[in-house]
Phi, psi and omega in degrees: 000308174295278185011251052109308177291315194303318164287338185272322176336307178284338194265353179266324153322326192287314170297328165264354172278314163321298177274002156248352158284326172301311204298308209288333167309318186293333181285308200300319173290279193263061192321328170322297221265003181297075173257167176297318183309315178316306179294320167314323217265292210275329190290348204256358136313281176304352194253331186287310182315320203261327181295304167327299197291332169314288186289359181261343166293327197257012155257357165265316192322284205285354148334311216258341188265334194250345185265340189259034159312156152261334185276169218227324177284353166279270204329336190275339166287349166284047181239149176282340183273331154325286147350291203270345204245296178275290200291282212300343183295305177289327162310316174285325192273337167258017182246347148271001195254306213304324188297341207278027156261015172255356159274339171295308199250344198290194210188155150227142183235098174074025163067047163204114156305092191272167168242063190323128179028344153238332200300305161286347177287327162305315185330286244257305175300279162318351180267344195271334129356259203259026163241318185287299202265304216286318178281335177268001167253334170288331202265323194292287191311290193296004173273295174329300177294304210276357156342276198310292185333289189297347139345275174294308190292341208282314190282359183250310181305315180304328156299304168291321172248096199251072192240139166286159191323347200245359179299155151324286177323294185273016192274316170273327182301286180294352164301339223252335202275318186309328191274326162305345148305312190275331176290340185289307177311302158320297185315299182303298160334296205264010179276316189292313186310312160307342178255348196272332199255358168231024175298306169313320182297320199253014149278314186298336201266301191303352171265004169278340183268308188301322188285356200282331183273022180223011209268347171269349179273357170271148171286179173310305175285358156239002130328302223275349192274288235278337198280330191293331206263331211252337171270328188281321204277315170309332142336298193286323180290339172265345182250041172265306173304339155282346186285329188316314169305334185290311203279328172282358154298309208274330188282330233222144194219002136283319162347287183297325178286340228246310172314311185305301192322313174299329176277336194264336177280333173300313214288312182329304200287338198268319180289336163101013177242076181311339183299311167359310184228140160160142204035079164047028178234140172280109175281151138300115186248165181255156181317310205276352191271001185251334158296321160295326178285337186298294166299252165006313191261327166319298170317299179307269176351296170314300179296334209280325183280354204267150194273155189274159163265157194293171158320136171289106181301133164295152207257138185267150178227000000 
């Protein structure tokens, strides 16, 4: 099932990154077209899209915390047809219903998407809420339990199999234990990135909220300081979805095996050498027959785009 929470995580990331990168590229030129609809239309396409994507993250957590479970009514919910039916539906369907006070109040003033009066201060609560504490405190707790689990399991195996080091059985036993380690390891990465990229977004925001009723005695430069701290912290929040892929190549060497299989069972499909790959094992093949296929399918490639040459003119006599 996280599989699964991850990929729609990324295509509702792939939707909030788009609209709020494009919209805003599109504005910084035509400063004109920043109207309320306009502000209405994108903050509320991003907020829903980036809250989706939070909570389908604090839902592989706790998948991944339910699987490595002693309950047995926790494992069962870790099923994909559940997934597909319930959690990911409901997830979706109630990160559209809770935003919908940023299309009711938000505004434009002067070609800037504003919140009026009491309006940023609900903003402003909710965003310190359900963006600050609650998914980096969920993501917190269930990392913890899946500790504890892998723990606990790691200390029953050891009971139940008391075998020496050099037997098969435990020889599997500590591959199960290293992966379950590297999976943990992932988990965690991506819980710190996440708190790390919005510990800033929710100090500048609470201090834009304490600071909002002194907002006519500031001067200019700190207008230009707080606006500049209020662009590095939106920065850092929108390129946290982006890290994953980095850190779990670099962290993680199940990670790294399992792309390679995957770029190399892709690369089989595209050469037509399905032997490449099989049952998650790398064949050896030989170079020059994987370089002749190589060369051959470009030569094919080559002809099928290439213009036909004209017709040969006939001799007039």
């Amino acid at each position: 099932m996280n599989s699964l929470d991850f990929l729609v995580s990324a295509f509702t990331n792939l939707i909030g990154i788009n609209v709020g990168i494009i919209t805003l590229v599109y504005t910084y030129d035509w400063p004109s077209a920043t109207t309320t609809t306009y502000c209405k239309t994108r903050s509320y396409a991003y907020n829903a899209s980036q809250q989706m994507s939070r909570f389908l993250i604090v839902a592989a957590c706790f998948d991944r915390f339910a699987l490595c479970s002693n309950s047995v009514r926790l494992r069962k919910i870790c099923q994909v047809r559940i997934a597909c039916r319930y959690i990911i539906p409901s997830i979706m369907l109630v990160w559209l219903l809770i935003p919908l006070h940023v299309p009711i109040l938000f505004t434009s003033i002067g070609n800037t998407c504003v919140f009026p009066g009491a309006g940023a201060l609900y903003n402003s609560i909710y965003s310190i809420v359900m963006v600050s504490l609650v998914p980096p405190g969920l993501m917190l707790i269930f990392s913890l339990l899946i500790f504890r689990n892998l723990k606990i399991r790691q200390r029953r195996r050891q009971q139940i199999h008391p075998l020496p080091a050099s037997t098969s059985a435990a020889i599997g036993i500590r591959q199960q234990q290293a992966k379950d380690q590297q999976v943990l390891a992932m988990l965690l990465i991506q819980v710190f990135a996440y708190v790390s990229s919005t510990i800033f977004y929710t100090v500048n925001l609470l201090y834009s909220t304490l600071t909002m009723n002194d907002a006519a005695n500031k001067s200019i430069e700190r207008k230009i300081i707080e606006g500049f701290a209020t662009f590095c912290a939106g920065i850092l929040l929108v390129g946290c979805p982006c890290l994953s892929f980095y850190s779990f190549t670099l962290a993680s060497r199940l990670f790294r095996k399992e792309l390679k299989l995957m770029i190399l069972h892709a690369c089989g499909r595209w050469l037509h050498c399905p032997q490449m790959i099989n049952n998650n094992r790398i064949i050896p093949t030989d170079n020059s027959n994987l370089t002749h296929k190589v060369t051959n399918r470009f030569e094919h490639m080559q002809r099928s785009i290439a213009v036909p040459p004209p017709p040969p003119i006939s001799a007039v006599h």
